[in-house]
N, C-alpha and C positions, 0 to 999 in steps of 0.2 A: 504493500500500500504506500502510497506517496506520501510523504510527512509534508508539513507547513512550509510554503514558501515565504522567500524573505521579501520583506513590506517590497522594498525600493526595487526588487525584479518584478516582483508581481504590478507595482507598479507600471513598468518597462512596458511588459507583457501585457496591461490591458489598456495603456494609454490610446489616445486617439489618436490619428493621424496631424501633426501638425508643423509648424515652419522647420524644427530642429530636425525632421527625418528628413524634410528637402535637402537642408541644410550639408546632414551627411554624406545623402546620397550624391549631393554634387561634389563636396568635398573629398569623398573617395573615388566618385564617377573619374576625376579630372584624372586621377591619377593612370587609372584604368585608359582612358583616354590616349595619355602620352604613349603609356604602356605597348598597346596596340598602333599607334603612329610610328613608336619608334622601328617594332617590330619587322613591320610588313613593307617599310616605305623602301626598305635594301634590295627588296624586290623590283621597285620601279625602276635602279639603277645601277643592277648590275650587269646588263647589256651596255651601259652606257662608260662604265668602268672596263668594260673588256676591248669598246673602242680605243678606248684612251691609253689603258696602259697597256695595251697587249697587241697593238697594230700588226700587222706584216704588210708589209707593202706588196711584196709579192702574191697574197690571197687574193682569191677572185671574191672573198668575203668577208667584210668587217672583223676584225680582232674581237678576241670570245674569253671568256676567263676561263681558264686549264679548266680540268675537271678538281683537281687537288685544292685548288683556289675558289673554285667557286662555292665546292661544300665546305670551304671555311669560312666564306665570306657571307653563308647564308646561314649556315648553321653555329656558327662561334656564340653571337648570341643568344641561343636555345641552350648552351651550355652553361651559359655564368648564369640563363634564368633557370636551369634546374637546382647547381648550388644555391641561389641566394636564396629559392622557395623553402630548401630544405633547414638554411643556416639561420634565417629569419622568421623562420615558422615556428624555428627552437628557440629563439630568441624573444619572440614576440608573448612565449610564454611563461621566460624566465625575469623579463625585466618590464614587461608591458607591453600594451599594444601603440600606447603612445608616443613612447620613446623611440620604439625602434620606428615607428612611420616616418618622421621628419628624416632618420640617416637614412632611408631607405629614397626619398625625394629629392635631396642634395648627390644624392649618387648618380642619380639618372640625369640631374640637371647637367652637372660637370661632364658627365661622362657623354651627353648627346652634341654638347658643344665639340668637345674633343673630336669627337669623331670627325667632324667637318673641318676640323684643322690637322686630320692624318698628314703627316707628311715623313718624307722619302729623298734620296735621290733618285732611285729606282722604281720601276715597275713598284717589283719584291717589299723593299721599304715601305713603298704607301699602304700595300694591301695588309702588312704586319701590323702598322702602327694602329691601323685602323681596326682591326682583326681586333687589337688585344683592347683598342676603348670598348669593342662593339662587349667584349668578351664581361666587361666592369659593368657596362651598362645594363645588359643580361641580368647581372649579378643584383644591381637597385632594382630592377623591374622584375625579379622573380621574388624580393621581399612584399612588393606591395599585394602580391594573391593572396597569401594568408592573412595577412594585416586585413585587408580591404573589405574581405567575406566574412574573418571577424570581427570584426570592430562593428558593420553594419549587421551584423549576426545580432551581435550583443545591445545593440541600440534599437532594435524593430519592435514592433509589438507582435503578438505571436499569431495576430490574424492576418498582416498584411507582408510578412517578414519575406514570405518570397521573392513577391515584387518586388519590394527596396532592395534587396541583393540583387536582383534581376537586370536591375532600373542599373545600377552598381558598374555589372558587365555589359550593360547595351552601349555603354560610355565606347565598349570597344569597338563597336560598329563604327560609333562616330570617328573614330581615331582612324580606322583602316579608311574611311570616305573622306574626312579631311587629308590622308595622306595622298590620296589620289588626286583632289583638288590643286593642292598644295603642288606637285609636278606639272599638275597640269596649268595653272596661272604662271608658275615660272618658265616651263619649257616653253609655255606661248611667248611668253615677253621675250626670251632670247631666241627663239625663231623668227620671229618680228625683226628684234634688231641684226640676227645676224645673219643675213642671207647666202646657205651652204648649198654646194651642188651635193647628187645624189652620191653612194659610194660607186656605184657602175662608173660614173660621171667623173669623179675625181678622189681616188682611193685616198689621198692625204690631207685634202680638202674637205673631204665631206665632213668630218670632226675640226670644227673652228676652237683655237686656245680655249676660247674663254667657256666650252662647255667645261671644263674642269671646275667651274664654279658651281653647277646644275646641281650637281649631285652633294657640295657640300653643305649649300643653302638648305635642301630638302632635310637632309638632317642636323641640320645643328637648328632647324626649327622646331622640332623635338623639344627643344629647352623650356622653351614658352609657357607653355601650360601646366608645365608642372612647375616653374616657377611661383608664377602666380597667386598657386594655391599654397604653398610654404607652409606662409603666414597663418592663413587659417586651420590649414591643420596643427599647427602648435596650438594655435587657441581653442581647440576640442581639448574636454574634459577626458581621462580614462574611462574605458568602458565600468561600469558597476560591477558587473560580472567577473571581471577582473579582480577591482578594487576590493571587492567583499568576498570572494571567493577563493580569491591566489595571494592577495597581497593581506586578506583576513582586516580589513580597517573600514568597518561596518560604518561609523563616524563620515569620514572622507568620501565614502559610497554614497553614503543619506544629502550630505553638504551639493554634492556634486550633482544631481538626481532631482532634486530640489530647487535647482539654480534653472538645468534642464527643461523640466517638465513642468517647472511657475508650481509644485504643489509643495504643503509639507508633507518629510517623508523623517517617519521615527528612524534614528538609529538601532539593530537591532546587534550586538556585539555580544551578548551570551549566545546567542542564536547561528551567527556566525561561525563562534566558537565550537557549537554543540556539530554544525554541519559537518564544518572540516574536519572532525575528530573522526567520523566516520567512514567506515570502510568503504563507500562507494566512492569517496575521496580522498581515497588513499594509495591507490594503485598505480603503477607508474606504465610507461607504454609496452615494456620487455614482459611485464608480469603474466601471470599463469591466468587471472581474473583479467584483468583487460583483454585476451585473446577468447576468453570466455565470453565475455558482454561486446565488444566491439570488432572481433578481428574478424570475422565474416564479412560485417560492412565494411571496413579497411580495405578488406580485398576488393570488395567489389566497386566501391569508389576509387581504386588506383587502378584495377584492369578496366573499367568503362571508360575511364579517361585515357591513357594509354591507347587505347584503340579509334578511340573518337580523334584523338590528336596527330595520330598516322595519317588519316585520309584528310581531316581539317586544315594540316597546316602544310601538307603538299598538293594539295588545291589549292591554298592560297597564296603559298609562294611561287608556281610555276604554273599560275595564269596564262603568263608570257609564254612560254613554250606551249604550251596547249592552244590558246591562242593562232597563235605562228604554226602549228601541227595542223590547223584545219585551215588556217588560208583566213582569218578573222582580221589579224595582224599581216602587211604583207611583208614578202621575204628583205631583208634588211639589207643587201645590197641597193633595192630601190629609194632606198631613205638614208638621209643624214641623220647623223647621229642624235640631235635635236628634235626633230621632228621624229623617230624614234621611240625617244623618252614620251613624248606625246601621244602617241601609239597606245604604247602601253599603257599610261595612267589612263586615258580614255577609255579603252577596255574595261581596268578594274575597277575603276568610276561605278562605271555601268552598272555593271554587276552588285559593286556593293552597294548601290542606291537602290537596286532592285529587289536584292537577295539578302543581302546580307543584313541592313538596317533593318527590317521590317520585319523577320526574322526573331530579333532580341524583344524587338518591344510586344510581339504578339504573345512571348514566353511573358513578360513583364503582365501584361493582360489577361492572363490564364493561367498564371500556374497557382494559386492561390483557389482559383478554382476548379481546375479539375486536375492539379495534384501534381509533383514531382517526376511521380514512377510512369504515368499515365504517358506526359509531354516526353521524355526520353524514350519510353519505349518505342512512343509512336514518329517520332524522332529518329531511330536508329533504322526502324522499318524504313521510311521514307528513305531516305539517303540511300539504303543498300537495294530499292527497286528504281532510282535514277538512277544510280551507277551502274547497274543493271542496263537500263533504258539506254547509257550512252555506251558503252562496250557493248553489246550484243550487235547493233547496226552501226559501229564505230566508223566502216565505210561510206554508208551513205551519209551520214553528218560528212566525211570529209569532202565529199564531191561538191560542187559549184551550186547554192543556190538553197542548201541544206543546211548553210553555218549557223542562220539565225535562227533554227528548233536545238542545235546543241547548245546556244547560247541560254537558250530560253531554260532548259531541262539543266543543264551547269548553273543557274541561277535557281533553280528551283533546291539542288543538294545543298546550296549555302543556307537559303531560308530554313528549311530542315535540320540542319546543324544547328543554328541558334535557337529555332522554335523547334527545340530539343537538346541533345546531348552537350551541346558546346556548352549551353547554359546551364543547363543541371546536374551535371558533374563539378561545377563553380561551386553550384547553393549549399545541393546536401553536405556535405564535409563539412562546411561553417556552422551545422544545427545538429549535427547526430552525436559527434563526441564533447565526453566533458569536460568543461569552462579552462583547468589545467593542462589538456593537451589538445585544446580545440585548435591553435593555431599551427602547432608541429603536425598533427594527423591532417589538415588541409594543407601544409607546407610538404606534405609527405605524397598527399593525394595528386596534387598539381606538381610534383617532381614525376612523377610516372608519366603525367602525361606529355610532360616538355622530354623525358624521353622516347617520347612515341613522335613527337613534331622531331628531333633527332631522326629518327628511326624513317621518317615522312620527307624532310628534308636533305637529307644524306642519300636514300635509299630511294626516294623518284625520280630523282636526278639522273640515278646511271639506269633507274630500270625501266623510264621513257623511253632514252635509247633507243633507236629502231637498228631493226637487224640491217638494215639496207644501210651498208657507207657511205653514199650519197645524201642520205637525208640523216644522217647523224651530226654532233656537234665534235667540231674539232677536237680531235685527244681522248674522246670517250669511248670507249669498249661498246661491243654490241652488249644493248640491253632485249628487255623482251616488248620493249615498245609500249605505247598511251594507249593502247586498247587492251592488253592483258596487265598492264600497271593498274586500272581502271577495274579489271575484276577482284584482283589482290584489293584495291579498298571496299569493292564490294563485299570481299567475305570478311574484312575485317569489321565493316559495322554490322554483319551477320553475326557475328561474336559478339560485339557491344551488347547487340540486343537482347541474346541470351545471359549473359552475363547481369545484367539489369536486374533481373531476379536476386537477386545480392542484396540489390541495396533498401532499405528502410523505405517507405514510405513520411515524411516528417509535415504535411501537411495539416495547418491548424493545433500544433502542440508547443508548449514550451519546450525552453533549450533545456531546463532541467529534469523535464519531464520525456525527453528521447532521449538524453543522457543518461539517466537515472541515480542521477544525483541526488534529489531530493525523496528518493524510497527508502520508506525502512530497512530495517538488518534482514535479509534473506535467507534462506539455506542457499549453500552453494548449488544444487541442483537446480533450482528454482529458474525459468528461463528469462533470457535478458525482456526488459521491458519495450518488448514492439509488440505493435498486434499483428504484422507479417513481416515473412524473412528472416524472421530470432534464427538466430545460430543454436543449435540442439548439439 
């Protein structure tokens, strides 16, 4: 049976919706925001980095980054964010949520500027310097997951908490569409002023000096919006749930809560006391009892992410080759390198104003009501019968006059992603475990899945590859080609979906009440407190 919750959560948890949850949601959104700007925008310009430093004059075809160079230059990032998810997620519940957010904002800021000032003598040089800021920036942007889903975890009321988290990660839609934007008003303005002939036309000509700027403006823009919001996130209070539960200062919870939500809220500091004393707050992540009550969902919150982030995030970074693989984009000797850059962010433009935005907020609109498990599952379906749809007639999409139904059906697996799995593999993690390792087990959950964008990133690159050396990219091995890479994601969110069965349902419950923090002393056989999916 559930014992008494504490005033100032229960508070939390039946509050109405009012300015301080906007307030959060934008204040974590922004970060979220950068997050995904800084992410995806390396995508726009690394065609544009392989004119530049990788010329051959002798090629009948624009300069291409190696293959060695380009999975570092897209993946390096996905590695400092699966460390800092896992370093920050431990952190975030050793010292707060609040302390670690600000280092976690300063890191990204510094480190997006850097980027756009990589420098080199060389090719080799620039891609290095740049490589290791992408690799720190990684590192600040893979703190703010767990921060971001708890902190607005721990701040929602427990009827609309999905949303706010939801609302949280659509911030990321807007960040991948601003980063499209964002190429696309600068690659306009220097198309404008700098009038380049085609690469057929003039192989050394067609890249004019001054695109070397294109690509550093796009990201040291990056900085901007996490700026910004610095300030105000210093000035967020610590979560309660934190304060009263980790840090045990029932006082400073009430003061803080109070200030919050305009209500009086009692101190409750025996009570605090009487919580923490007990067993279901007392297990640490290694223990025999947490693998008992939570390692089932563990698993199934790190393998549905993982899998969703294989097909997620090599969709989205190699747009442009897929693109360019059906003739959407045309072949890049017809185009300077400028107009190019332009290309491409038009393309993902597209796409993400179609698919991809509309997507997060219809999760934002529903998942509150008709549930977690419901939107993912139906989520992982969708996705694996488009991918289905565009590998099964993968020919006829390529031929002339067919590109706009694969555009159409490719913008439909985005919207799918986010009105699904992309987003609620985010939520659940920040609401099923308890308040003491809520931030590690989501720094834990979103490390799985940045090694599956690894695993997506790294691994579609060579397995696009077409077997035909003619239509391969300089330096790359035959792979097994965008029509059987395409069924490999398909059976991958085939898996997701089954796997799904895993995880909790947490719709309409408090954090302490999926936790089972606040239930009395059990027998140890006694099953964990879900009403589907308990691990037996």
């Amino acid at each position: 049976m559930a014992g008494d919750q504490l005033q100032v959560l229960n508070a939390l948890d039946v509050a109405k919706t009012q300015l301080y949850h906007f307030t959060a949601i934008v204040i974590a959104g922004m970060g979220f925001f950068t997050d995904a700007y800084d992410l995806f925008c390396i995508s726009l310009v690394t065609k544009l980095l392989g004119r530049i430093y990788y010329f051959d004059p002798s090629s009948d075809s624009p300069g291409t980054l190696p293959p060695n160079v380009a999975a570092a230059v897209n993946g390096v990032a996905f590695c400092g964010t699966l460390s800092g998810q896992l370093f920050f997620g431990w952190l975030g519940d050793k010292l707060g949520r609040k302390k670690v957010y600000g280092m976690t904002l300063m890191l990204m800021v510094i480190c997006s500027v850097a980027s756009g000032l990589s420098f080199g003598h060389t090719a080799k040089g620039v891609v290095a310097t740049l490589c290791f800021f992408r690799f720190w920036l990684g590192f600040g942007i893979g703190g703010d997951y767990p921060l971001s889903a708890t902190i607005m975890s721990e701040y929602a009321n427990k009827k609309t908490r999905g949303a706010f988290i939801a609302a949280v990660f659509a911030m990321q839609g807007f960040g991948i569409l601003a980063g499209g934007i964002v190429a696309l008003v600068i690659s306009a303005a220097f198309k404008n002023h700098f009038d380049a002939p085609t690469y057929a036309v003039d192989r050394a000509g067609s890249t004019v000096p001054e695109a070397d700027y294109i690509w550093r403006i796009i990201l040291m823009l990056g900085a901007a919006p996490a700026a910004l919001t610095y300030y105000w996130r210093m000035k967020m209070p610590e979560t309660a749930r934190y304060t009263a539960l980790i840090a045990k200062n029932a006082k400073q919870a009430a003061a803080d809560m109070s200030k919050v939500l305009q209500v009086e809220i009692v101190e409750e500091q025996d009570k605090v006391e009487h919580l923490t004393m007990k067993e279901a707050n007392s297990f640490g992540l290694f223990s025999r009892e947490f693998a008992r009550r939570h390692g089932v969902h563990l698993v199934g919150t790190t393998t549905t992410w993982f899998l969703l982030d294989i097909a997620f995030y090599s969709q989205n970074l190699f747009q442009k080759d897929i693109f360019s693989a059906i003739g959407w984009i045309p072949k890049a000797a017809t185009m300077n390198a400028i107009e190019e850059v332009f290309r491409i962010a038009r393309a993902q433009t597209l796409i993400a104003l179609c698919g991809t935005v509309p997507g997060y907020w219809f999760t934002v609109a529903f998942i509150d009501t008709i549930g977690r498990f419901t939107i993912q599952l139906m989520g992982f379906f969708f996705m694996t019968v488009f991918m289905l749809g565009l590998a099964i007639p993968y020919h006829h999409w390529t031929t002339a006059g067919h590109h706009i139904g694969f555009v159409v059906m490719y913008g439909f697996t985005f919207f799918f992603a986010n009105f699904g799995p992309n987003s609620t593999t985010f939520i659940v993690p920040a609401e099923i475990f308890p308040a003491r390792l809520r931030s590690t087990c989501h720094g834990i959950s979103a490390a799985a899945g940045k090694a599956g964008a690894i695993v997506g990133a790294f691994g579609f690159l060579y397995a696009a590859q077409s077997r035909d050396p003619t239509k391969r990219d300089k330096g790359y091995p035959a792979g097994i080609g965008v029509r059987n890479a395409l069924f490999v994601l398909a059976a991958s969110n085939l898996l997701g979906l089954i796997l799904t069965f895993l995880v909790p349902e947490s719709k309409g419950k408090s954090l302490e009440e999926l936790s089972g923090e606040n239930e009395e002393e059990q027998p140890t056989s006694s099953p964990a407190p879900y009403g589907r999916t308990a691990p037996v």
